[in-house]
KEKE-3310 file (N, C-alpha, C; in steps of 0.2 Angstrom, whole numbers, plus 5000, padded with zeros to 4 digits):
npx = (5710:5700:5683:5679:5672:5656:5652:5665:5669:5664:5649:5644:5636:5635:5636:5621:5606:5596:5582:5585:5593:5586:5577:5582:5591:5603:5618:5631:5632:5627:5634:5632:5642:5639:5634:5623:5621:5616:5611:5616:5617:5614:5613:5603:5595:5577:5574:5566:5571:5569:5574:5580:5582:5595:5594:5603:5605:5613:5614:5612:5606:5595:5583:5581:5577:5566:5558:5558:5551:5542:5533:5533:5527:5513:5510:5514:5502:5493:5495:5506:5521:5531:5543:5540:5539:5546:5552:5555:5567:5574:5589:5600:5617:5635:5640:5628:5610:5603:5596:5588:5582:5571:5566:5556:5568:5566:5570:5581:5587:5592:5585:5592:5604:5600:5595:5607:5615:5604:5605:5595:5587:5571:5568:5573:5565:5554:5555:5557:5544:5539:5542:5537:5523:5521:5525:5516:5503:5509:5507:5494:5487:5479:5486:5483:5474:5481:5495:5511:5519:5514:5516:5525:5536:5545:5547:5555:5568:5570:5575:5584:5594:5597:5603:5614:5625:5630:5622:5618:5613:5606:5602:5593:5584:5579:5574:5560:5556:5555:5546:5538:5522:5511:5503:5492:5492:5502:5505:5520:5537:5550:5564:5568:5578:5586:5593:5584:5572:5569:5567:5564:5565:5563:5552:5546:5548:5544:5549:5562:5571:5563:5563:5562:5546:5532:5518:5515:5522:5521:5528:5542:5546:5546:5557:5569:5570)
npy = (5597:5599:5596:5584:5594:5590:5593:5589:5578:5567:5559:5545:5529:5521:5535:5536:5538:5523:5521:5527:5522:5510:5514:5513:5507:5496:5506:5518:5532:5546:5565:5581:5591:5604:5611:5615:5629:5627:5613:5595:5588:5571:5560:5544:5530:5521:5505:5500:5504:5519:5535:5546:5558:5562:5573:5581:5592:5601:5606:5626:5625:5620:5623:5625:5615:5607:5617:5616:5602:5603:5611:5604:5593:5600:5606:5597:5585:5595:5597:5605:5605:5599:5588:5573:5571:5558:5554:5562:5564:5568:5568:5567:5575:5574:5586:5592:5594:5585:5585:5574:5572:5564:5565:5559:5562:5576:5573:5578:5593:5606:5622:5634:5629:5622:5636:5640:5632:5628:5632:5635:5649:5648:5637:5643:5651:5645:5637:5649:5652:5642:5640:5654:5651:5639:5647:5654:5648:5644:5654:5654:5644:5639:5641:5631:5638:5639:5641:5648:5663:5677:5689:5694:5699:5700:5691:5685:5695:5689:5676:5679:5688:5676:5668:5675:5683:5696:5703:5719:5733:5746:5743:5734:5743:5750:5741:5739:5750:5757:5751:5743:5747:5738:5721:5709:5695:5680:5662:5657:5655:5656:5655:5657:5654:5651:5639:5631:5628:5612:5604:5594:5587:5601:5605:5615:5603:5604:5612:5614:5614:5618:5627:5641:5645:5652:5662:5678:5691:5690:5695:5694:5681:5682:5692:5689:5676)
npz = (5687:5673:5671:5656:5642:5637:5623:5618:5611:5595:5598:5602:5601:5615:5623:5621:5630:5639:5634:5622:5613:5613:5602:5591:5577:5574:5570:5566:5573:5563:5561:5556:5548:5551:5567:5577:5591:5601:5604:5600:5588:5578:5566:5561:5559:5565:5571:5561:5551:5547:5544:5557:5568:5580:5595:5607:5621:5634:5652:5652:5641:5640:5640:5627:5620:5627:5625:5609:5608:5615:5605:5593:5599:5599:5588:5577:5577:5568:5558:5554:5544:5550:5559:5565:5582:5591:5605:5621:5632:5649:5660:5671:5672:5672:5670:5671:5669:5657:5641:5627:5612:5598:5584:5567:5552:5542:5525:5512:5504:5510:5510:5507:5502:5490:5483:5484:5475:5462:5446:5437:5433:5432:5441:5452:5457:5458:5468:5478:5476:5482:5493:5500:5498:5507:5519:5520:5521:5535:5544:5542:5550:5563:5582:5594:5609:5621:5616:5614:5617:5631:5628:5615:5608:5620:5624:5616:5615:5628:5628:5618:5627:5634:5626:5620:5630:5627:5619:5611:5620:5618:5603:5609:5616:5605:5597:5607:5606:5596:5586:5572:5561:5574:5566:5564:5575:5572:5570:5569:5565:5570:5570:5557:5547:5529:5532:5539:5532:5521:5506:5491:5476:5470:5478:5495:5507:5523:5536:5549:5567:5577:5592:5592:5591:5591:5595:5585:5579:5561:5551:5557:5553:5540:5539:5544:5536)
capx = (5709:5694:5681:5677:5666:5649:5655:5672:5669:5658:5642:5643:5629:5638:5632:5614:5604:5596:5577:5584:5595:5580:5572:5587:5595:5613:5622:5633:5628:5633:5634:5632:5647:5636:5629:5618:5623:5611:5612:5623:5613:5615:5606:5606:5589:5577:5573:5563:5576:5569:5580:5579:5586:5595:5595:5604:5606:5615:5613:5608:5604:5590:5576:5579:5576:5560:5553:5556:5549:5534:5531:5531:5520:5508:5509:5512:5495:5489:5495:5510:5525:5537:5549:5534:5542:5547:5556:5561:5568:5581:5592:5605:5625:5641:5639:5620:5604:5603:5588:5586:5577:5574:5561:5560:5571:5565:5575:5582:5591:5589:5584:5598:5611:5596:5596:5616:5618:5605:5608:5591:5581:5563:5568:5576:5559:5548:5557:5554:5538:5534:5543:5530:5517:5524:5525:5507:5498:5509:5503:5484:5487:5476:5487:5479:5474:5489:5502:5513:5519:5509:5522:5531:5543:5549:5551:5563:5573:5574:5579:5592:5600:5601:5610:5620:5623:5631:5620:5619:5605:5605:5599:5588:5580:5577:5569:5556:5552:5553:5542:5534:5516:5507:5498:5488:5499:5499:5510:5529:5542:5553:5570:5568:5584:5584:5596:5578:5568:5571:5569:5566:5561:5560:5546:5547:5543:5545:5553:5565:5570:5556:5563:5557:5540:5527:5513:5519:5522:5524:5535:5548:5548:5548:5562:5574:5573)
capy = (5596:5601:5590:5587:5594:5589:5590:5589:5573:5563:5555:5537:5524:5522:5538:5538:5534:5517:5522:5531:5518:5505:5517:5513:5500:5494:5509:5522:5539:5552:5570:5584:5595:5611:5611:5621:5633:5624:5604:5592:5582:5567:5556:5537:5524:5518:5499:5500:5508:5523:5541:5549:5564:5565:5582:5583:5597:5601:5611:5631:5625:5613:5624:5624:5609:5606:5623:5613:5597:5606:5613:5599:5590:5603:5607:5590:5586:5602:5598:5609:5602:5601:5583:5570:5568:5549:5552:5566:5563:5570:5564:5570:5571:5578:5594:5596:5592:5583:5582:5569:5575:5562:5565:5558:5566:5576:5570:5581:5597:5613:5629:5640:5625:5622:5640:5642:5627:5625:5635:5636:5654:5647:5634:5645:5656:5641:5636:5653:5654:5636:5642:5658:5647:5637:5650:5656:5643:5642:5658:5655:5641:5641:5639:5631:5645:5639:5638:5656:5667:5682:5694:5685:5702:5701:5683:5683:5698:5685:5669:5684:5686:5670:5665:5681:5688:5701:5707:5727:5735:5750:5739:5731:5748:5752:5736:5740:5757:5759:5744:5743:5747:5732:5719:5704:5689:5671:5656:5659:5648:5660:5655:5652:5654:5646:5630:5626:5623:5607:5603:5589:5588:5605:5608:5614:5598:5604:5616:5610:5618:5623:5628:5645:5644:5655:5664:5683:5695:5684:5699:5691:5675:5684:5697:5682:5672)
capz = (5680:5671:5667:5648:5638:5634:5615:5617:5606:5592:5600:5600:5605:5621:5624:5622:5634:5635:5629:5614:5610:5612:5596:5584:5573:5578:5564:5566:5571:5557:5563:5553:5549:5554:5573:5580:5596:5606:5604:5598:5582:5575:5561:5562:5558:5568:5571:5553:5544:5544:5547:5561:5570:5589:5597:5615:5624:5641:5657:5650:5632:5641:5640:5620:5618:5629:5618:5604:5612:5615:5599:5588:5599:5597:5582:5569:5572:5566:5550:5551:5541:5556:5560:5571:5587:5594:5612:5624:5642:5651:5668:5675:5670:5679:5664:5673:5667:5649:5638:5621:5606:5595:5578:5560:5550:5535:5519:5504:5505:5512:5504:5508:5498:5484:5479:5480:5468:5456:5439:5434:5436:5433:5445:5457:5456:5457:5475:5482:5478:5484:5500:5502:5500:5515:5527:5523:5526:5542:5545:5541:5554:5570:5585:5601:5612:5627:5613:5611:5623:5631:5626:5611:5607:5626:5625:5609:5621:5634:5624:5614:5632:5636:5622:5619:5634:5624:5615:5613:5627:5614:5600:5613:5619:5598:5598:5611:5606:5588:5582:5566:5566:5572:5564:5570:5576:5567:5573:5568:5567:5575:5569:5549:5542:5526:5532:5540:5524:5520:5501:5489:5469:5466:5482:5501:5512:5529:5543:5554:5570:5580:5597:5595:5588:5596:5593:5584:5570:5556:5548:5558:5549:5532:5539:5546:5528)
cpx = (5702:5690:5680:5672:5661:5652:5660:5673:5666:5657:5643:5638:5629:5635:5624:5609:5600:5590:5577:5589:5590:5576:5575:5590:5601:5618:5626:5629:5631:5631:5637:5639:5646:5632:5627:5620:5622:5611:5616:5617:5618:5610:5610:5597:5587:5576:5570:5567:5574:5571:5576:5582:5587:5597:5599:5607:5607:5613:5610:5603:5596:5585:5575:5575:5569:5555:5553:5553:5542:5529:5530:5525:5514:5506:5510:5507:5488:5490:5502:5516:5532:5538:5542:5540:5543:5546:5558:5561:5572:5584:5597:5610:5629:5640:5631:5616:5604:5596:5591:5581:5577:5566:5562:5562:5570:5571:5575:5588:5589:5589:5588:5603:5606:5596:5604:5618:5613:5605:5602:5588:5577:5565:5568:5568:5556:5548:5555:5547:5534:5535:5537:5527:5515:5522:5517:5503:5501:5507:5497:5483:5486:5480:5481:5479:5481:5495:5504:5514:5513:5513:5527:5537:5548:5552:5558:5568:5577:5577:5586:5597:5601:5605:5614:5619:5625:5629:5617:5612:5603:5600:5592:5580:5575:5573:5562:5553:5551:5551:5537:5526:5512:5503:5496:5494:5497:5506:5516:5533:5548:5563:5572:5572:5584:5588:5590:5572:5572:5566:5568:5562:5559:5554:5548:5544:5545:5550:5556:5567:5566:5556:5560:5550:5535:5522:5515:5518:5524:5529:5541:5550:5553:5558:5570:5575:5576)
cpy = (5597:5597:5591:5591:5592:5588:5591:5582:5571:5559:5546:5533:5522:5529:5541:5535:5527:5518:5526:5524:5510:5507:5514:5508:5502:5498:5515:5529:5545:5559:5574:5589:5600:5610:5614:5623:5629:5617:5602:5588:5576:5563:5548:5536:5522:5511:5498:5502:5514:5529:5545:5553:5565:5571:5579:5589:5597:5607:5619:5630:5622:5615:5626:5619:5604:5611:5619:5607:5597:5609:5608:5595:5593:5607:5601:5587:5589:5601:5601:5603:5602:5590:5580:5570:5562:5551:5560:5564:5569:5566:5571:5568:5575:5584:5596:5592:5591:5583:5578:5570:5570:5560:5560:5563:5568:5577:5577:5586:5606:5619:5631:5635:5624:5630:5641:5636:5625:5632:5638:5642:5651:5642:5638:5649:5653:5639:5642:5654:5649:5638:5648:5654:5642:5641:5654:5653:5641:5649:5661:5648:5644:5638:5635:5637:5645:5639:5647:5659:5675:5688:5691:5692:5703:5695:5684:5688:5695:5681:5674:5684:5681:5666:5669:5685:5696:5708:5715:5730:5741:5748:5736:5737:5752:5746:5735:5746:5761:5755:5748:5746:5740:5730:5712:5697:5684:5668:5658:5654:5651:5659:5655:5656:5649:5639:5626:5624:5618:5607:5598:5588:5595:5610:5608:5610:5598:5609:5610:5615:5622:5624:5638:5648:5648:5659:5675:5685:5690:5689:5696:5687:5677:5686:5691:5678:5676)
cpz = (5679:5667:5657:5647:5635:5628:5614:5610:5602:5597:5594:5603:5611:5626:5627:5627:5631:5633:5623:5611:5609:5604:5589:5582:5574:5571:5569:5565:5566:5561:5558:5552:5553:5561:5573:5585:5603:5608:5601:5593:5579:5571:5563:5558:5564:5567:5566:5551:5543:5548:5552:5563:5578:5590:5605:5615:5633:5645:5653:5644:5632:5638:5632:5618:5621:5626:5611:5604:5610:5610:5594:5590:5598:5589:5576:5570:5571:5560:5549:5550:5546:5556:5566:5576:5589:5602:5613:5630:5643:5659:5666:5674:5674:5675:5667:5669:5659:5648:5631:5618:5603:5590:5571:5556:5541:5529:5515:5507:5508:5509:5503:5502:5491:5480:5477:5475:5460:5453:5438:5435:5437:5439:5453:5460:5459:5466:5479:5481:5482:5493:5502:5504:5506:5521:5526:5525:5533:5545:5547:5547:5562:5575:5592:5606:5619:5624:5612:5618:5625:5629:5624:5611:5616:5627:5621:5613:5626:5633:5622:5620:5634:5635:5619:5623:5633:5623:5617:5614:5621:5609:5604:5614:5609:5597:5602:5610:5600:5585:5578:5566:5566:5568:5567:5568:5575:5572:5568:5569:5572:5574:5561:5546:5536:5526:5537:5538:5521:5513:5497:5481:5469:5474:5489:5502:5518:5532:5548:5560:5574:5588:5599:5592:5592:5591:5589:5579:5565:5550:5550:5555:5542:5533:5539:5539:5524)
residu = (UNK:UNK:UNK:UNK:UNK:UNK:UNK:UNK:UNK:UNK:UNK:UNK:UNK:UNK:UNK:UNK:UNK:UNK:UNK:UNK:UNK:UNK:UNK:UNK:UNK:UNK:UNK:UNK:UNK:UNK:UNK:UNK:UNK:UNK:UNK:UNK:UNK:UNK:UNK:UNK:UNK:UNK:UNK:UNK:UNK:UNK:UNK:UNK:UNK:UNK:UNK:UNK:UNK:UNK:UNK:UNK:UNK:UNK:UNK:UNK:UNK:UNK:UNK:UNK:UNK:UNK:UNK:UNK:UNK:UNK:UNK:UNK:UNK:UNK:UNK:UNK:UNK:UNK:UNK:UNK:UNK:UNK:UNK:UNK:UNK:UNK:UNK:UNK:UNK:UNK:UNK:UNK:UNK:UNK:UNK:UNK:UNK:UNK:UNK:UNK:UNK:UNK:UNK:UNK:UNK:UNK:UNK:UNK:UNK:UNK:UNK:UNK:UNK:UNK:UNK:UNK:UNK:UNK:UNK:UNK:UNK:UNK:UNK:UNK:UNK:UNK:UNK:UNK:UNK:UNK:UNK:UNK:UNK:UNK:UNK:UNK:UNK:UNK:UNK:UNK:UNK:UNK:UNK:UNK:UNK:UNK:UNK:UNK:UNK:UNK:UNK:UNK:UNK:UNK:UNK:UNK:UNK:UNK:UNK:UNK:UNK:UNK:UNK:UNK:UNK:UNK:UNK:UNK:UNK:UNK:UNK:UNK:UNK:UNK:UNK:UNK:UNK:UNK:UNK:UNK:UNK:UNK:UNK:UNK:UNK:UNK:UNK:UNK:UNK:UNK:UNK:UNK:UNK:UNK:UNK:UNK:UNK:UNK:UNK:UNK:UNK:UNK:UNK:UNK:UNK:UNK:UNK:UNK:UNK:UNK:UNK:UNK:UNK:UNK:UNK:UNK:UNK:UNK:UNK:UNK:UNK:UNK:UNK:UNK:UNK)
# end
């Protein structure tokens, strides 16, 4: 018989280890409809009440979730609008090597569902702009000189097959030999789909998702939103 699944179920408190459950008040974890590829999230409260967000990730997925680990702490106190860190560990389960992610969690709504619902133009207008303005100043953002890969278009190749081992070598080989013409490389969020602008009154308040963060073209960003 084969064993379960990692996420063959909802995440219950039982689950979590015992220094993330020492973080949290005695509530039910909610878990979002939409998961991500890479870890299992859930939201709950900690000990003050206030919201937070669990990340786990298992065996191959692990080293997303120490990229993301490592990025927040180097970069929220830079100023950039990225989720504080609390807690990351990992141990060991019969599914391989675990890791526990677990930040505050920024409140509101995410771009992508605030433009598909409100009505308004001027509004809708006023959100992309605010968004721009966002990824510029992440942009004009001095990373630490050890932050970023030495070769970020090789890295995103290597992370791409790692999680698609799929993906088409053809494509690959057009992506290495017909690049754009360079321009000079700023910090990157590196996955910014709009379900990771988060949202709230009208103005972006923060990026979520910051597993892969590097130093890079920042036409990426734009092109991905």
């Amino acid at each position: 018989m084969k064993p379960p699944r990692p996420y063959a179920r909802p995440l219950t408190p039982a689950d979590l280890p015992e220094e993330v459950r020492a973080l949290l008040d005695d509530i039910p974890l909610q878990e979002p409809p939409q998961q991500g590829r890479t870890s299992r999230v859930a939201f709950t409260r900690d000990a003050r009440g206030d919201p937070v967000v669990l990340k786990r990730s298992v065996g191959p997925h692990l080293e997303v979730i120490r990229r993301e680990h490592h990025a927040l702490c180097t970069l929220y106190p830079l100023g950039v609008p990225v989720p504080e860190p609390l807690l990351f560990l990992e141990r060991p389960t019969s599914f391989g090597r675990e890791g526990w992610l677990v930040t505050r969690r920024l409140l509101g709504t995410t771009l992508e569902t605030a433009l598909r619902t409100e009505l308004d133009h001027a509004l809708r207008v006023s959100l992309l702009r605010d968004f721009g303005a966002a990824l510029a100043r992440l942009h004009r953002t001095l990373p630490p000189t050890d932050f970023g890969s030495f070769d970020w278009l090789e890295n995103v190749l290597t992370i791409t097959n790692s999680l698609n081992p799929t993906t088409d070598v053809v494509q690959q080989w057009r992506i290495r030999n017909e690049q754009p013409t360079p321009v000079a490389t700023a910090l990157i969020h590196g996955d910014l789909f709009l379900d990771n602008v988060m949202t709230a009154d009208g103005r972006v308040t923060g990026l979520i998702d910051w597993a892969f963060a590097d130093v890079g073209d920042p036409r990426y960003d734009v092109a991905v939103a």
